[in-house]
N, C-alpha and C positions, 0 to 999 in steps of 0.2 A: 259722211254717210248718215242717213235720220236714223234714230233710232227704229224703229220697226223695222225696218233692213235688217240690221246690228243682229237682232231679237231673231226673226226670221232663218239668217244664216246661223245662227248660234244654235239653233235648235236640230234645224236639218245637220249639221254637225255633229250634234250629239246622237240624231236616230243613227247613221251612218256608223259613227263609231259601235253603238250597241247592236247592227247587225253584224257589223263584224267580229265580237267579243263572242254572240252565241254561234257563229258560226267555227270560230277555232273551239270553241267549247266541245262541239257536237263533233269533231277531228281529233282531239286529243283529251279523249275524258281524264285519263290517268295521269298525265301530267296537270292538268288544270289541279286534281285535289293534291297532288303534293304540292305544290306551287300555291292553294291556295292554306293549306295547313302552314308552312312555311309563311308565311307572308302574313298569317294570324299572327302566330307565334312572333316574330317579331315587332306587329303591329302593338299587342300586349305588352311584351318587353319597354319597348319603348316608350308606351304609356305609363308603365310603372313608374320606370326611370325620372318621366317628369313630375309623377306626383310623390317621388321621394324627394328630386332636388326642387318643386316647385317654389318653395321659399327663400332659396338660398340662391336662386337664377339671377346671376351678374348682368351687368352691360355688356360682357363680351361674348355672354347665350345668347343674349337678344341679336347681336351684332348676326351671330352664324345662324340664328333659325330665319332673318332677312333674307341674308344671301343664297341660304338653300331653297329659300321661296323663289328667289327669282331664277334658281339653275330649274327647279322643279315648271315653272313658267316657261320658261326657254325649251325645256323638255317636250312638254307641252307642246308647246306650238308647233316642234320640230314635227312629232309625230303624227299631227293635225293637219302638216302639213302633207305629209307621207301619204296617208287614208286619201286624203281629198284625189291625191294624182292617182293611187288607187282604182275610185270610184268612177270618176268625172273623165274625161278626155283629155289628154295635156291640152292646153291650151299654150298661147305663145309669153316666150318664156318672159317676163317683165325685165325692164331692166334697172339696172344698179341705181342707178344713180336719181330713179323716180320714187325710191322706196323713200320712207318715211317715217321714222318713230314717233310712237305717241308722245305726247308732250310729259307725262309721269316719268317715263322711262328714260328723256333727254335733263330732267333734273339732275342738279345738282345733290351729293350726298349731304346728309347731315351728319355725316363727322370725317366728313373727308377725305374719306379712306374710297379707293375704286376697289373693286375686287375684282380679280381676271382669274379664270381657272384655264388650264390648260393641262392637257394630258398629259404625264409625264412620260417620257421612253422608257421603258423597261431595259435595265444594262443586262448582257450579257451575263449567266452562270461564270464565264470563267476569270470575266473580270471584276466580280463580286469575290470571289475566292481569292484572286490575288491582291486585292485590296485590305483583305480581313486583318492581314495583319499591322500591315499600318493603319488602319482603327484603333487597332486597341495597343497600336507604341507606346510607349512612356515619350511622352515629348517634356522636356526641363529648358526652362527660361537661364537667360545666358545669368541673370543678376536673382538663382535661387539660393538661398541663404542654406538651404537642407543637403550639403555637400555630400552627403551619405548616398542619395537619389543617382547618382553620378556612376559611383562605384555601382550601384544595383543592374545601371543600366547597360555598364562594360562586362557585368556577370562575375565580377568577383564576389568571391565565397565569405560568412559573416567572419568565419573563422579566421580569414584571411586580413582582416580587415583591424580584427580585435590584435594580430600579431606584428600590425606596422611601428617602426619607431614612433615616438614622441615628437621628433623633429618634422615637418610637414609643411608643406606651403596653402597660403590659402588669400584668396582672392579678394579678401577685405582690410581696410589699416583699421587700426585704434581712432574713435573719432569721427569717423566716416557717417553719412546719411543711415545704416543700420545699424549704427550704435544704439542707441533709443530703443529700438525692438529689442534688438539681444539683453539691453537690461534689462529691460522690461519681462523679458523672458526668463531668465536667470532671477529675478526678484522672485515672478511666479514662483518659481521650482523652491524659493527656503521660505515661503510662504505658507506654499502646499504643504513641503515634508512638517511645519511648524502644528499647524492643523490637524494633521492626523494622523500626527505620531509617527509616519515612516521614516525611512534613514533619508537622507538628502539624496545618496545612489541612486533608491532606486525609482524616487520624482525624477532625477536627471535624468535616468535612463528610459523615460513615459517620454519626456520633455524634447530631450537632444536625441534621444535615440543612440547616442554613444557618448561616454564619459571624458574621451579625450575632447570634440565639441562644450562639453560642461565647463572644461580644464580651462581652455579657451577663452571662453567667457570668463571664467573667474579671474585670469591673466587680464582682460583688458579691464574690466573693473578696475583691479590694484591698478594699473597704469592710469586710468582716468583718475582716481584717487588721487595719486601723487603729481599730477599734472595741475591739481586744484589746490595742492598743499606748498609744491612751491613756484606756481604763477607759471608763466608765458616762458623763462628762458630756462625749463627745463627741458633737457633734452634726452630722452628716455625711447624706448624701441616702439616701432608702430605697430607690428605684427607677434602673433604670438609664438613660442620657440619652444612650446613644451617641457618646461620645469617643474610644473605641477604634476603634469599625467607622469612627469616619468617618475619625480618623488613619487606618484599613487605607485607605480609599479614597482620599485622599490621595497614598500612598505608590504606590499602584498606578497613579495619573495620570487618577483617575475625579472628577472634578467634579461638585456638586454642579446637577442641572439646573434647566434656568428655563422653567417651560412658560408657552405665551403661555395665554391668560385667550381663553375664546370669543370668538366674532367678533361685536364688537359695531358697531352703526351708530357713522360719527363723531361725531354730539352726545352720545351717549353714553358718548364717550370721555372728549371735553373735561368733560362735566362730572365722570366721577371721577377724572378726573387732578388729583392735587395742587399746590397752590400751593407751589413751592419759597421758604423764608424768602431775603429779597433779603441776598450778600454773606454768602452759609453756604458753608465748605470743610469738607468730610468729611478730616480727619486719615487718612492711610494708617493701617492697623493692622498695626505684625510682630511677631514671633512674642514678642520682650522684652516687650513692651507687654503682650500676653499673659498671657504666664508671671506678672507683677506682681499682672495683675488676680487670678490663680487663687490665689498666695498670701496676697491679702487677703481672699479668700471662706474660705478653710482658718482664717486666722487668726480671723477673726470667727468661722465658725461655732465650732473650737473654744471660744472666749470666749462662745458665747451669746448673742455680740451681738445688737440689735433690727436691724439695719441688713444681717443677713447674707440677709435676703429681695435687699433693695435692688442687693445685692453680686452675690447672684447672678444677678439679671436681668440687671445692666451686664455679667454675665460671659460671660453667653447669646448677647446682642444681640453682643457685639464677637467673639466668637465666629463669629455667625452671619457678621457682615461680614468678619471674615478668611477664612472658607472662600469667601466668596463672589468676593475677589478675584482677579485675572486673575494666573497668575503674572509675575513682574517678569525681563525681561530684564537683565543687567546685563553692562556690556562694561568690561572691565579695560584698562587704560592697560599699555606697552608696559613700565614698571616693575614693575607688579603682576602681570605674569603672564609674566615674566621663566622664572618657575620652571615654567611650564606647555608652555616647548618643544616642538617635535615633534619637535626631532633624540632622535636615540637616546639613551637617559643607558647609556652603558658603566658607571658605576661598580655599576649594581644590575642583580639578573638575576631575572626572575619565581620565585617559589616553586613548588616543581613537586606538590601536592599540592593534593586535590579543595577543601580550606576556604580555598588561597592561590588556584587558579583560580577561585572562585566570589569571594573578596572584592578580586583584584588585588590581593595581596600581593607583596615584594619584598624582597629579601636583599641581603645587600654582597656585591658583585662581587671578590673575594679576588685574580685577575688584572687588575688595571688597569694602565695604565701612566703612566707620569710623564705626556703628554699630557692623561688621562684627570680624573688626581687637580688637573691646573691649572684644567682647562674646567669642573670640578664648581664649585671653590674660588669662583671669579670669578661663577658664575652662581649661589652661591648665598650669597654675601655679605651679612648683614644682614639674610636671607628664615628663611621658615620653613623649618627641613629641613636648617640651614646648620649647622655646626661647635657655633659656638658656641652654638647654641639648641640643638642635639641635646647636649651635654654637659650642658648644664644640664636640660635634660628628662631626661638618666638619673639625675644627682643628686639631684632631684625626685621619682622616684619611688623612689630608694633610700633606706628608712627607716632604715636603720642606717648610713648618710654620716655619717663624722667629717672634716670637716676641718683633718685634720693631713696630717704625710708618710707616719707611718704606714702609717694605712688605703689613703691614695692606691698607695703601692706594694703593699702587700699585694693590694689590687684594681683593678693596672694594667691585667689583663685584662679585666676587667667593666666599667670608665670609656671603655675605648678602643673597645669592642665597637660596631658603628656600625648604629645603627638607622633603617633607610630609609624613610621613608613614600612609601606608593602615591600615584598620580599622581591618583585619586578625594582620595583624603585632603589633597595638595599643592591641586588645586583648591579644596576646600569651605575650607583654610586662607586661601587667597588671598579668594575672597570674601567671608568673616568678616571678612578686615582690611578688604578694601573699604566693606562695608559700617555695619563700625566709624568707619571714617575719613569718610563721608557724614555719621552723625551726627553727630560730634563737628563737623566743619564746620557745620553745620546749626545747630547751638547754641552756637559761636562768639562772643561778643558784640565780639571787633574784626576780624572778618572781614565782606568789603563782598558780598552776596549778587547777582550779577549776574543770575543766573534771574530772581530776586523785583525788581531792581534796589530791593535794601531795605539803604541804610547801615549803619553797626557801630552795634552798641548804646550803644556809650561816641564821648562826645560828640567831636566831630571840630574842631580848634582853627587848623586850618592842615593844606592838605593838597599834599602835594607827588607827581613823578610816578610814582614806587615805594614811599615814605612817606609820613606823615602823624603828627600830632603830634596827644596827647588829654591829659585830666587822669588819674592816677588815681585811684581810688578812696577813697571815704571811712571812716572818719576819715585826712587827710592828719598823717603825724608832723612836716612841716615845710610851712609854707604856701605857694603857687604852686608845688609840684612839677610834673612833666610826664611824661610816656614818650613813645618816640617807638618806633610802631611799624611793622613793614612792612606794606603791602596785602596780598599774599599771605602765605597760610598760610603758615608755615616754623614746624618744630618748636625751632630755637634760632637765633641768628645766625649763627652759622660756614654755616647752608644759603645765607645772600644771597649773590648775586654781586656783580662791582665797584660795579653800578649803584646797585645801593639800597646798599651800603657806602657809597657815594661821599656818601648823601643823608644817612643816617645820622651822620656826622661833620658834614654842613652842617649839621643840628641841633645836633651838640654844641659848635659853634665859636658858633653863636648862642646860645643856654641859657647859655654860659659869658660872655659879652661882658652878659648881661640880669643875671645875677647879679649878675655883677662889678661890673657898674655901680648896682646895689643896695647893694654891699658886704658881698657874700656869697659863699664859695666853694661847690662845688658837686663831686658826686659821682654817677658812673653804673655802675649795675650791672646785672647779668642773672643769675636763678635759673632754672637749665636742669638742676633735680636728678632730672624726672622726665618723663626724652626716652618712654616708650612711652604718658604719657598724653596723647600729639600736643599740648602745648599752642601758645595763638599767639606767635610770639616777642616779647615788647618787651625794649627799655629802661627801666631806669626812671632816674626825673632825681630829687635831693635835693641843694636848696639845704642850707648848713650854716656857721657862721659862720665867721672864719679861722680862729678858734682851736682850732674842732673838727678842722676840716678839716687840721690841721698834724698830730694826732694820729689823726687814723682808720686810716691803715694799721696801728697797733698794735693797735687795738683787732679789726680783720677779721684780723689775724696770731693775735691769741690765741685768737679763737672758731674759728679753722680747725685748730687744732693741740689742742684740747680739746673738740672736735664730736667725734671719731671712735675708734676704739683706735690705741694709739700706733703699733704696726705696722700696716704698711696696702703694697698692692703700687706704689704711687704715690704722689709726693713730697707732703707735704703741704703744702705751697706753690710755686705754679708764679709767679716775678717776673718778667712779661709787660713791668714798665717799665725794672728791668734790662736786658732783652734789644732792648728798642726803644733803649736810651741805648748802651751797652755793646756789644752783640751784632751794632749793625748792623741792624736789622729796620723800625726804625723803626714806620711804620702796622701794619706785615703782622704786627709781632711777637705781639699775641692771635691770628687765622688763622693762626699758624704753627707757637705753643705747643699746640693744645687740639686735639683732635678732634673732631669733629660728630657721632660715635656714640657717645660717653662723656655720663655725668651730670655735670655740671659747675657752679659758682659762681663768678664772675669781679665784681669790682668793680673800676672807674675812677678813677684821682686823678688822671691826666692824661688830653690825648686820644691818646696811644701804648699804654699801658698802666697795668696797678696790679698786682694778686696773682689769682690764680685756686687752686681747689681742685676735684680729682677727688672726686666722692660715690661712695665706694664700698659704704657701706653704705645703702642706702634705707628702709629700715626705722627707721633711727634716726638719720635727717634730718628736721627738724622742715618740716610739712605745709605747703603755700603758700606764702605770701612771710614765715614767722615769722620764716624764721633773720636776714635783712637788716630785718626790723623791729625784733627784740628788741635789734641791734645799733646801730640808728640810733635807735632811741628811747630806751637805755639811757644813749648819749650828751648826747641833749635833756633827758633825763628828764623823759619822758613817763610818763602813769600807767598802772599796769598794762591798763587794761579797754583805754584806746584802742591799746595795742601788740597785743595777743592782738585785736582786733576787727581780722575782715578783709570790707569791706565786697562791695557787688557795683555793677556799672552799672546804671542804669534810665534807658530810653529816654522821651526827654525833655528838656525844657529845662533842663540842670543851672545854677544861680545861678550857680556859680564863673567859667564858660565867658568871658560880657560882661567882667566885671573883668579876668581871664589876660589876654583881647584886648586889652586898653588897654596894658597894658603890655608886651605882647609885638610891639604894631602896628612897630613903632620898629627890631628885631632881626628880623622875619620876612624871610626870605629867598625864600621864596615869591612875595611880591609879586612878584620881577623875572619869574618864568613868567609872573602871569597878567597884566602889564602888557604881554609881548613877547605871549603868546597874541592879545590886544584888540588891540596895535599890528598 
C-alpha cells in the first residue's frame, strides 16, 4: 500500500472516530465528566508514580511498559476496527488465511520471552470459600527438622507438650546428613547466651523452641564426641533417649507423672491386676547403683559385647524405677548435723558478688575473735570443713606439694589460706556421710539388724549384754581362735565405754583360763589402720604355744619398726604394758596411750597392755588383717596361700561353732546372765 494511501485512510480514521467521541459526548454529558475526572486522576497518579520511580526503572519496567504498548495497540486496532463496521457498510468478510502481519510484529523478541495474555475465568464465590482454608494449611515437609510444627499441626496443646516424658522417638540417628546443622545450631545457642549474657535456657528456648529438642542435641554432641575419642569400633546409641531433659526435670522438682488408666468396672480390674510373686522385696535403687550399671553398658558396648542389648535394658528398667521413686527424707542425728547450726558462724562472711549470691558462697571472716575461732574449733572437730580436713583438701589439690620445710615455708601463705564451704555444701557433705554410714551398716556382716531383727552374719558363739563372742574367719592360722566383738557398731575400741570394756576383758580372762588350761598361751590384738572405712570393731583372739608366746613381742617390735620410714611424727612403738606396770595406769593404760581418731595397731600379751603403733602412712600398710597374719603365721609357719587367703562369713551353720561350744561350755561366763535372767 503507498504511502499516501496509508496517510489518507489514517486520517479519515481519525475524523470518523472524533465524530463519534462528540457525539456520545453530547448523549451522555454527566458520565463523560466523571469518567473524565477519573481518568485525570489516574492519569496524574500514574505520572507521579513514574517520576518517583523514574530512576530506579529496571529491565523488567521496561519489559511490562513494551507489553502494555502492544495490548494498548491491539486495543487499538480492535476498536478501529469496531467504528469502521459502524460507519462503512460491511463489506465481505476477508478471509483468514490472506491476512498478514507486518513484518515489526512477525519479529522475533529480544529476550525471548513471548507474551500471551489471556483472560482469566473468574472461579466461583463458593469455591473460593471452600478453598480458603487449604491456603492458608500448615503444609510440613516429610524431612522437617522443627518436630514441634507437627504437634501444632495435630492441635495439641503447649502445655501438653511441655508434660510429655523424656523418653520419645524421633526421626533422625546421630551422624546423619543433619547432624552439621543441628551443631551448628546448638553452637549458635552457647555462642548467643556467651554474648549477652542470658542463661543458655532461655537462647534454647528462641532457638529449639523447647528444651527437651535443646537436650537432644546436647546428647548427640556427647555421642559424636566419644565416637571421635575412641575411633570407629565404638559402639554407642544412635538416637537420643532423654537422660538429660529428664536429669533437667529432676533438678527442677518435676516428676515424672502417673496417670490413672480409664475407669474401668471392678472385675475388670481384678482381672488385670497382677499376681504379685509371694516373698518379692523390690531392692531401693540410688543413684551408685546407678552410675555401676551405666559403666558396665559403656564398658560392654565399647567391647561389642552380645550382652550390651541385655545391659541396656537392665539400665533402662532401673533407670525407670529410680526416677519413679519418691524422694527419701532423711533426718541427721544431733552428731551429724552438728555442722548445720543455725547460730550465726562469725568466722565466715557471705561473698558479696552476683556468682557468690547465686551459689551461697563464703569467705573467711579475717575479724574474728578468740571466742569465735574456739566455737568454730569445737564444732568442727573431726567433721567436714574442720582444720584438719580443710588442710588436707588444699594439699590435695595442690599438685606441686612437696612435703618438706621448704615448700611448707616458702607457701605459708597458701597452706594457711582457709577455705570455707557454704552451708549448701556443708549439708550435701553431711548427708553423703550419712548416707555412706547407712550402707556400710547395712552390709555389716557383725552387726545385729534391729529393723530386719536379722543376726550378724558371723556365727554367734556366746552372747553377752553389750558383747558377744564369734569365730573368725577361715583359713584359721591357729585353731579355736575367737574375736570378741561389740554389738554396736564402733569404728575401733577406744569408742566403747566402761560397759562393754568391762565385758570385753570378761572375755579375755575367760579365753585366757581355756587356753591355759589347754596349754596354750594366747594373744589379742586389734587392726584399726583404716578408721574412715567405719569398720566393726573386733578383737581378735590367737592361741600360740608358750614358746611362741615368750617371743612374740619381738617379733611385733621388728614388723613395727620396718613397716614404715624410719622418720615418722609418732614413736614407733607405744609400750601400753610398760605404762600399765610402771606408769601406774594399770587397765586404763591402752584408753590412755592411743587416740580414737588416729589409725592405729595395738596387740595384747597381757590383759593390761603390750605395744601399739601409729599407721601413718596408709598407703603402704598392708590391706586387711595381712599385717598380724603374715606376723602370726610366719611364727606357725603357716604356708604362704593360707597367710595371704582372707576369708569372709556365710550365713549359716559354720561346723566349727558345736565343737568351740564344748569346750568353751566350761569358761563361758555368760552362763551366769542367762541363769539369773531364767531364775
Amino acid at each position: 500500500m503507498p504511502l499516501e494511501d496509508f496517510e489518507r485512510e489514517l486520517a479519515e480514521q481519525k475524523e470518523v472516530e472524533r465524530r463519534r467521541e462528540r457525539r456520545k459526548e453530547h448523549e451522555k454529558p454527566e458520565h463523560r465528566h466523571r469518567h473524565h475526572h477519573r481518568s485525570s486522576r489516574h492519569h496524574d497518579s500514574h505520572y507521579d508514580d513514574e517520576d518517583g520511580h523514574r530512576p530506579k526503572r529496571s529491565k523488567r519496567s521496561r519489559d511490562d511498559e513494551e507489553s502494555e504498548s502492544r495490548h494498548r495497540h491491539r486495543h487499538h486496532r480492535r476498536r478501529r476496527g469496531e467504528e469502521d463496521g459502524e460507519e462503512e457498510a460491511p463489506s465481505k468478510k476477508p478471509d483468514l488465511g490472506d491476512l498478514k502481519r507486518d513484518s515489526w510484529m512477525e519479529a522475533p523478541s529480544a529476550l525471548d520471552v513471548d507474551y500471551v495474555q489471556r483472560k482469566r475465568p473468574e472461579s466461583p464465590p463458593s469455591l473460593k470459600a471452600n478453598t480458603l482454608g487449604a491456603d492458608f494449611e500448615l503444609k510440613i515437609h516429610e524431612k522437617e527438622l522443627n518436630h514441634h510444627l507437627r504437634d501444632i499441626k495435630n492441635g495439641r496443646a503447649v502445655d501438653e507438650l511441655e508434660s510429655q516424658s523424656a523418653a520419645h522417638e524421633v526421626d533422625y540417628t546421630f551422624g546423619d546428613a543433619g547432624s552439621p546443622w543441628r551443631m551448628t545450631k546448638l553452637k549458635a545457642v552457647y555462642r548467643q547466651a556467651k554474648e549477652s549474657g542470658q542463661k543458655v535456657e532461655d537462647v534454647a528456648l528462641e532457638r529449639f523452641d523447647s528444651l527437651r529438642e535443646f537436650d537432644d542435641a546436647r546428647e548427640e554432641e556427647i555421642e559424636l564426641d566419644r565416637r571421635k575419642t575412641y575411633g570407629k569400633d565404638y559402639v554407642g546409641k544412635d538416637k537420643p533417649n532423654g537422660d538429660l531433659f529428664q536429669e533437667r526435670k529432676l533438678d527442677a522438682g518435676i516428676r515424672r507423672p502417673h496417670p490413672r488408666d480409664k475407669e474401668t468396672s471392678p472385675d475388670e480390674v481384678l482381672e488385670q491386676m497382677p499376681v504379685p510373686a509371694a516373698n518379692t522385696i523390690t531392692p531401693r535403687i540410688d543413684q551408685t547403683a546407678l552410675n555401676k550399671l551405666k559403666a558396665q553398658l559403656m564398658r560392654a558396648q565399647m567391647r561389642k559385647d552380645p550382652k550390651a542389648a541385655d545391659l541396656e535394658k537392665e539400665f533402662n528398667d532401673a533407670l525407670v524405677a529410680f526416677q519413679s521413686q519418691d524422694p527419701a527424707i532423711i533426718t541427721l542425728s544431733a552428731m551429724d548435723n552438728r555442722m548445720l547450726s543455725s547460730a550465726p558462724r562469725n568466722e565466715v562472711k557471705a561473698v558479696q558478688n552476683r556468682r557468690g549470691a547465686e551459689r551461697g558462697q563464703v569467705e573467711e571472716n579475717e575479724d574474728m575473735s578468740i571466742d569465735d575461732m574456739v566455737r568454730e574449733e569445737r564444732r568442727t572437730r573431726g567433721q567436714a570443713g574442720g582444720d584438719g580436713l580443710r588442710l588436707a583438701e588444699r594439699i590435695a589439690k595442690d599438685a606441686k606439694f612437696d612435703n618438706d620445710l621448704d615448700y611448707m615455708d616458702e607457701n605459708a601463705t597458701k597452706l594457711a589460706k582457709r577455705v570455707h564451704r557454704s552451708d549448701m555444701d556443708l549439708r550435701n557433705v553431711a548427708i553423703g556421710e550419712y548416707q555412706k554410714l547407712n550402707k556400710i551398716l547395712e552390709n555389716c556382716p557383725l552387726c545385729h539388724h534391729e529393723d530386719t531383727d536379722t543376726p550378724p552374719i558371723a556365727p554367734v558363739v556366746s552372747l553377752a549384754t553389750r558383747t558377744y563372742l564369734t569365730l573368725p574367719t577361715e583359713p584359721e592360722l591357729s585353731a579355736q581362735s575367737a574375736m570378741i566383738v561389740p554389738i554396736q557398731h564402733r569404728t575401733n575400741l577406744l569408742e566403747c565405754d566402761d560397759d562393754e570394756w568391762e565385758e570385753i576383758r570378761n572375755f579375755m580372762k575367760s579365753l585366757t583360763r581355756l587356753y591355759h588350761d589347754q596349754g596354750r598361751d594366747v594373744i589379742f590384738y586389734e587392726n584399726a589402720a583404716f578408721p574412715h572405712h567405719k569398720p566393726h570393731a573386733a578383737l581378735a583372739v590367737v592361741p600360740l604355744p608358750y614358746s611362741l608366746g615368750e617371743t612374740a613381742p619381738a617379733f611385733f617390735k621388728e614388723a613395727f619398726l620396718s613397716t614404715e620410714d624410719e622418720w615418722s611424727q609418732h614413736k614407733k612403738i607405744i609400750d601400753t604394758l610398760a605404762k600399765s606396770k610402771s606408769g601406774g595406769l594399770g587397765k586404763l593404760a591402752f584408753r590412755r596411750s592411743l587416740v580414737k581418731e588416729a589409725p592405729y595397731f595395738h596387740v595384747w600379751f597381757e590383759m593390761d597392755g603390750g605395744i601399739g603403733h601409729i599407721v601413718e602412712d596408709q598407703e603402704r600398710w598392708p590391706r586387711g588383717d595381712l599385717f598380724a597374719r603374715e606376723i602370726i603365721g610366719g611364727m606357725l609357719g603357716a604356708e604362704p596361700d593360707v597367710i595371704k587367703r582372707q576369708g569372709r562369713w556365710h550365713r549359716g551353720t559354720d561346723k566349727r561353732v558345736d565343737g568351740f561350744r564344748k569346750v568353751w561350755r566350761k569358761f563361758d561366763w555368760t552362763r551366769i546372765l542367762t541363769e539369773e535372767g531364767g531364775a
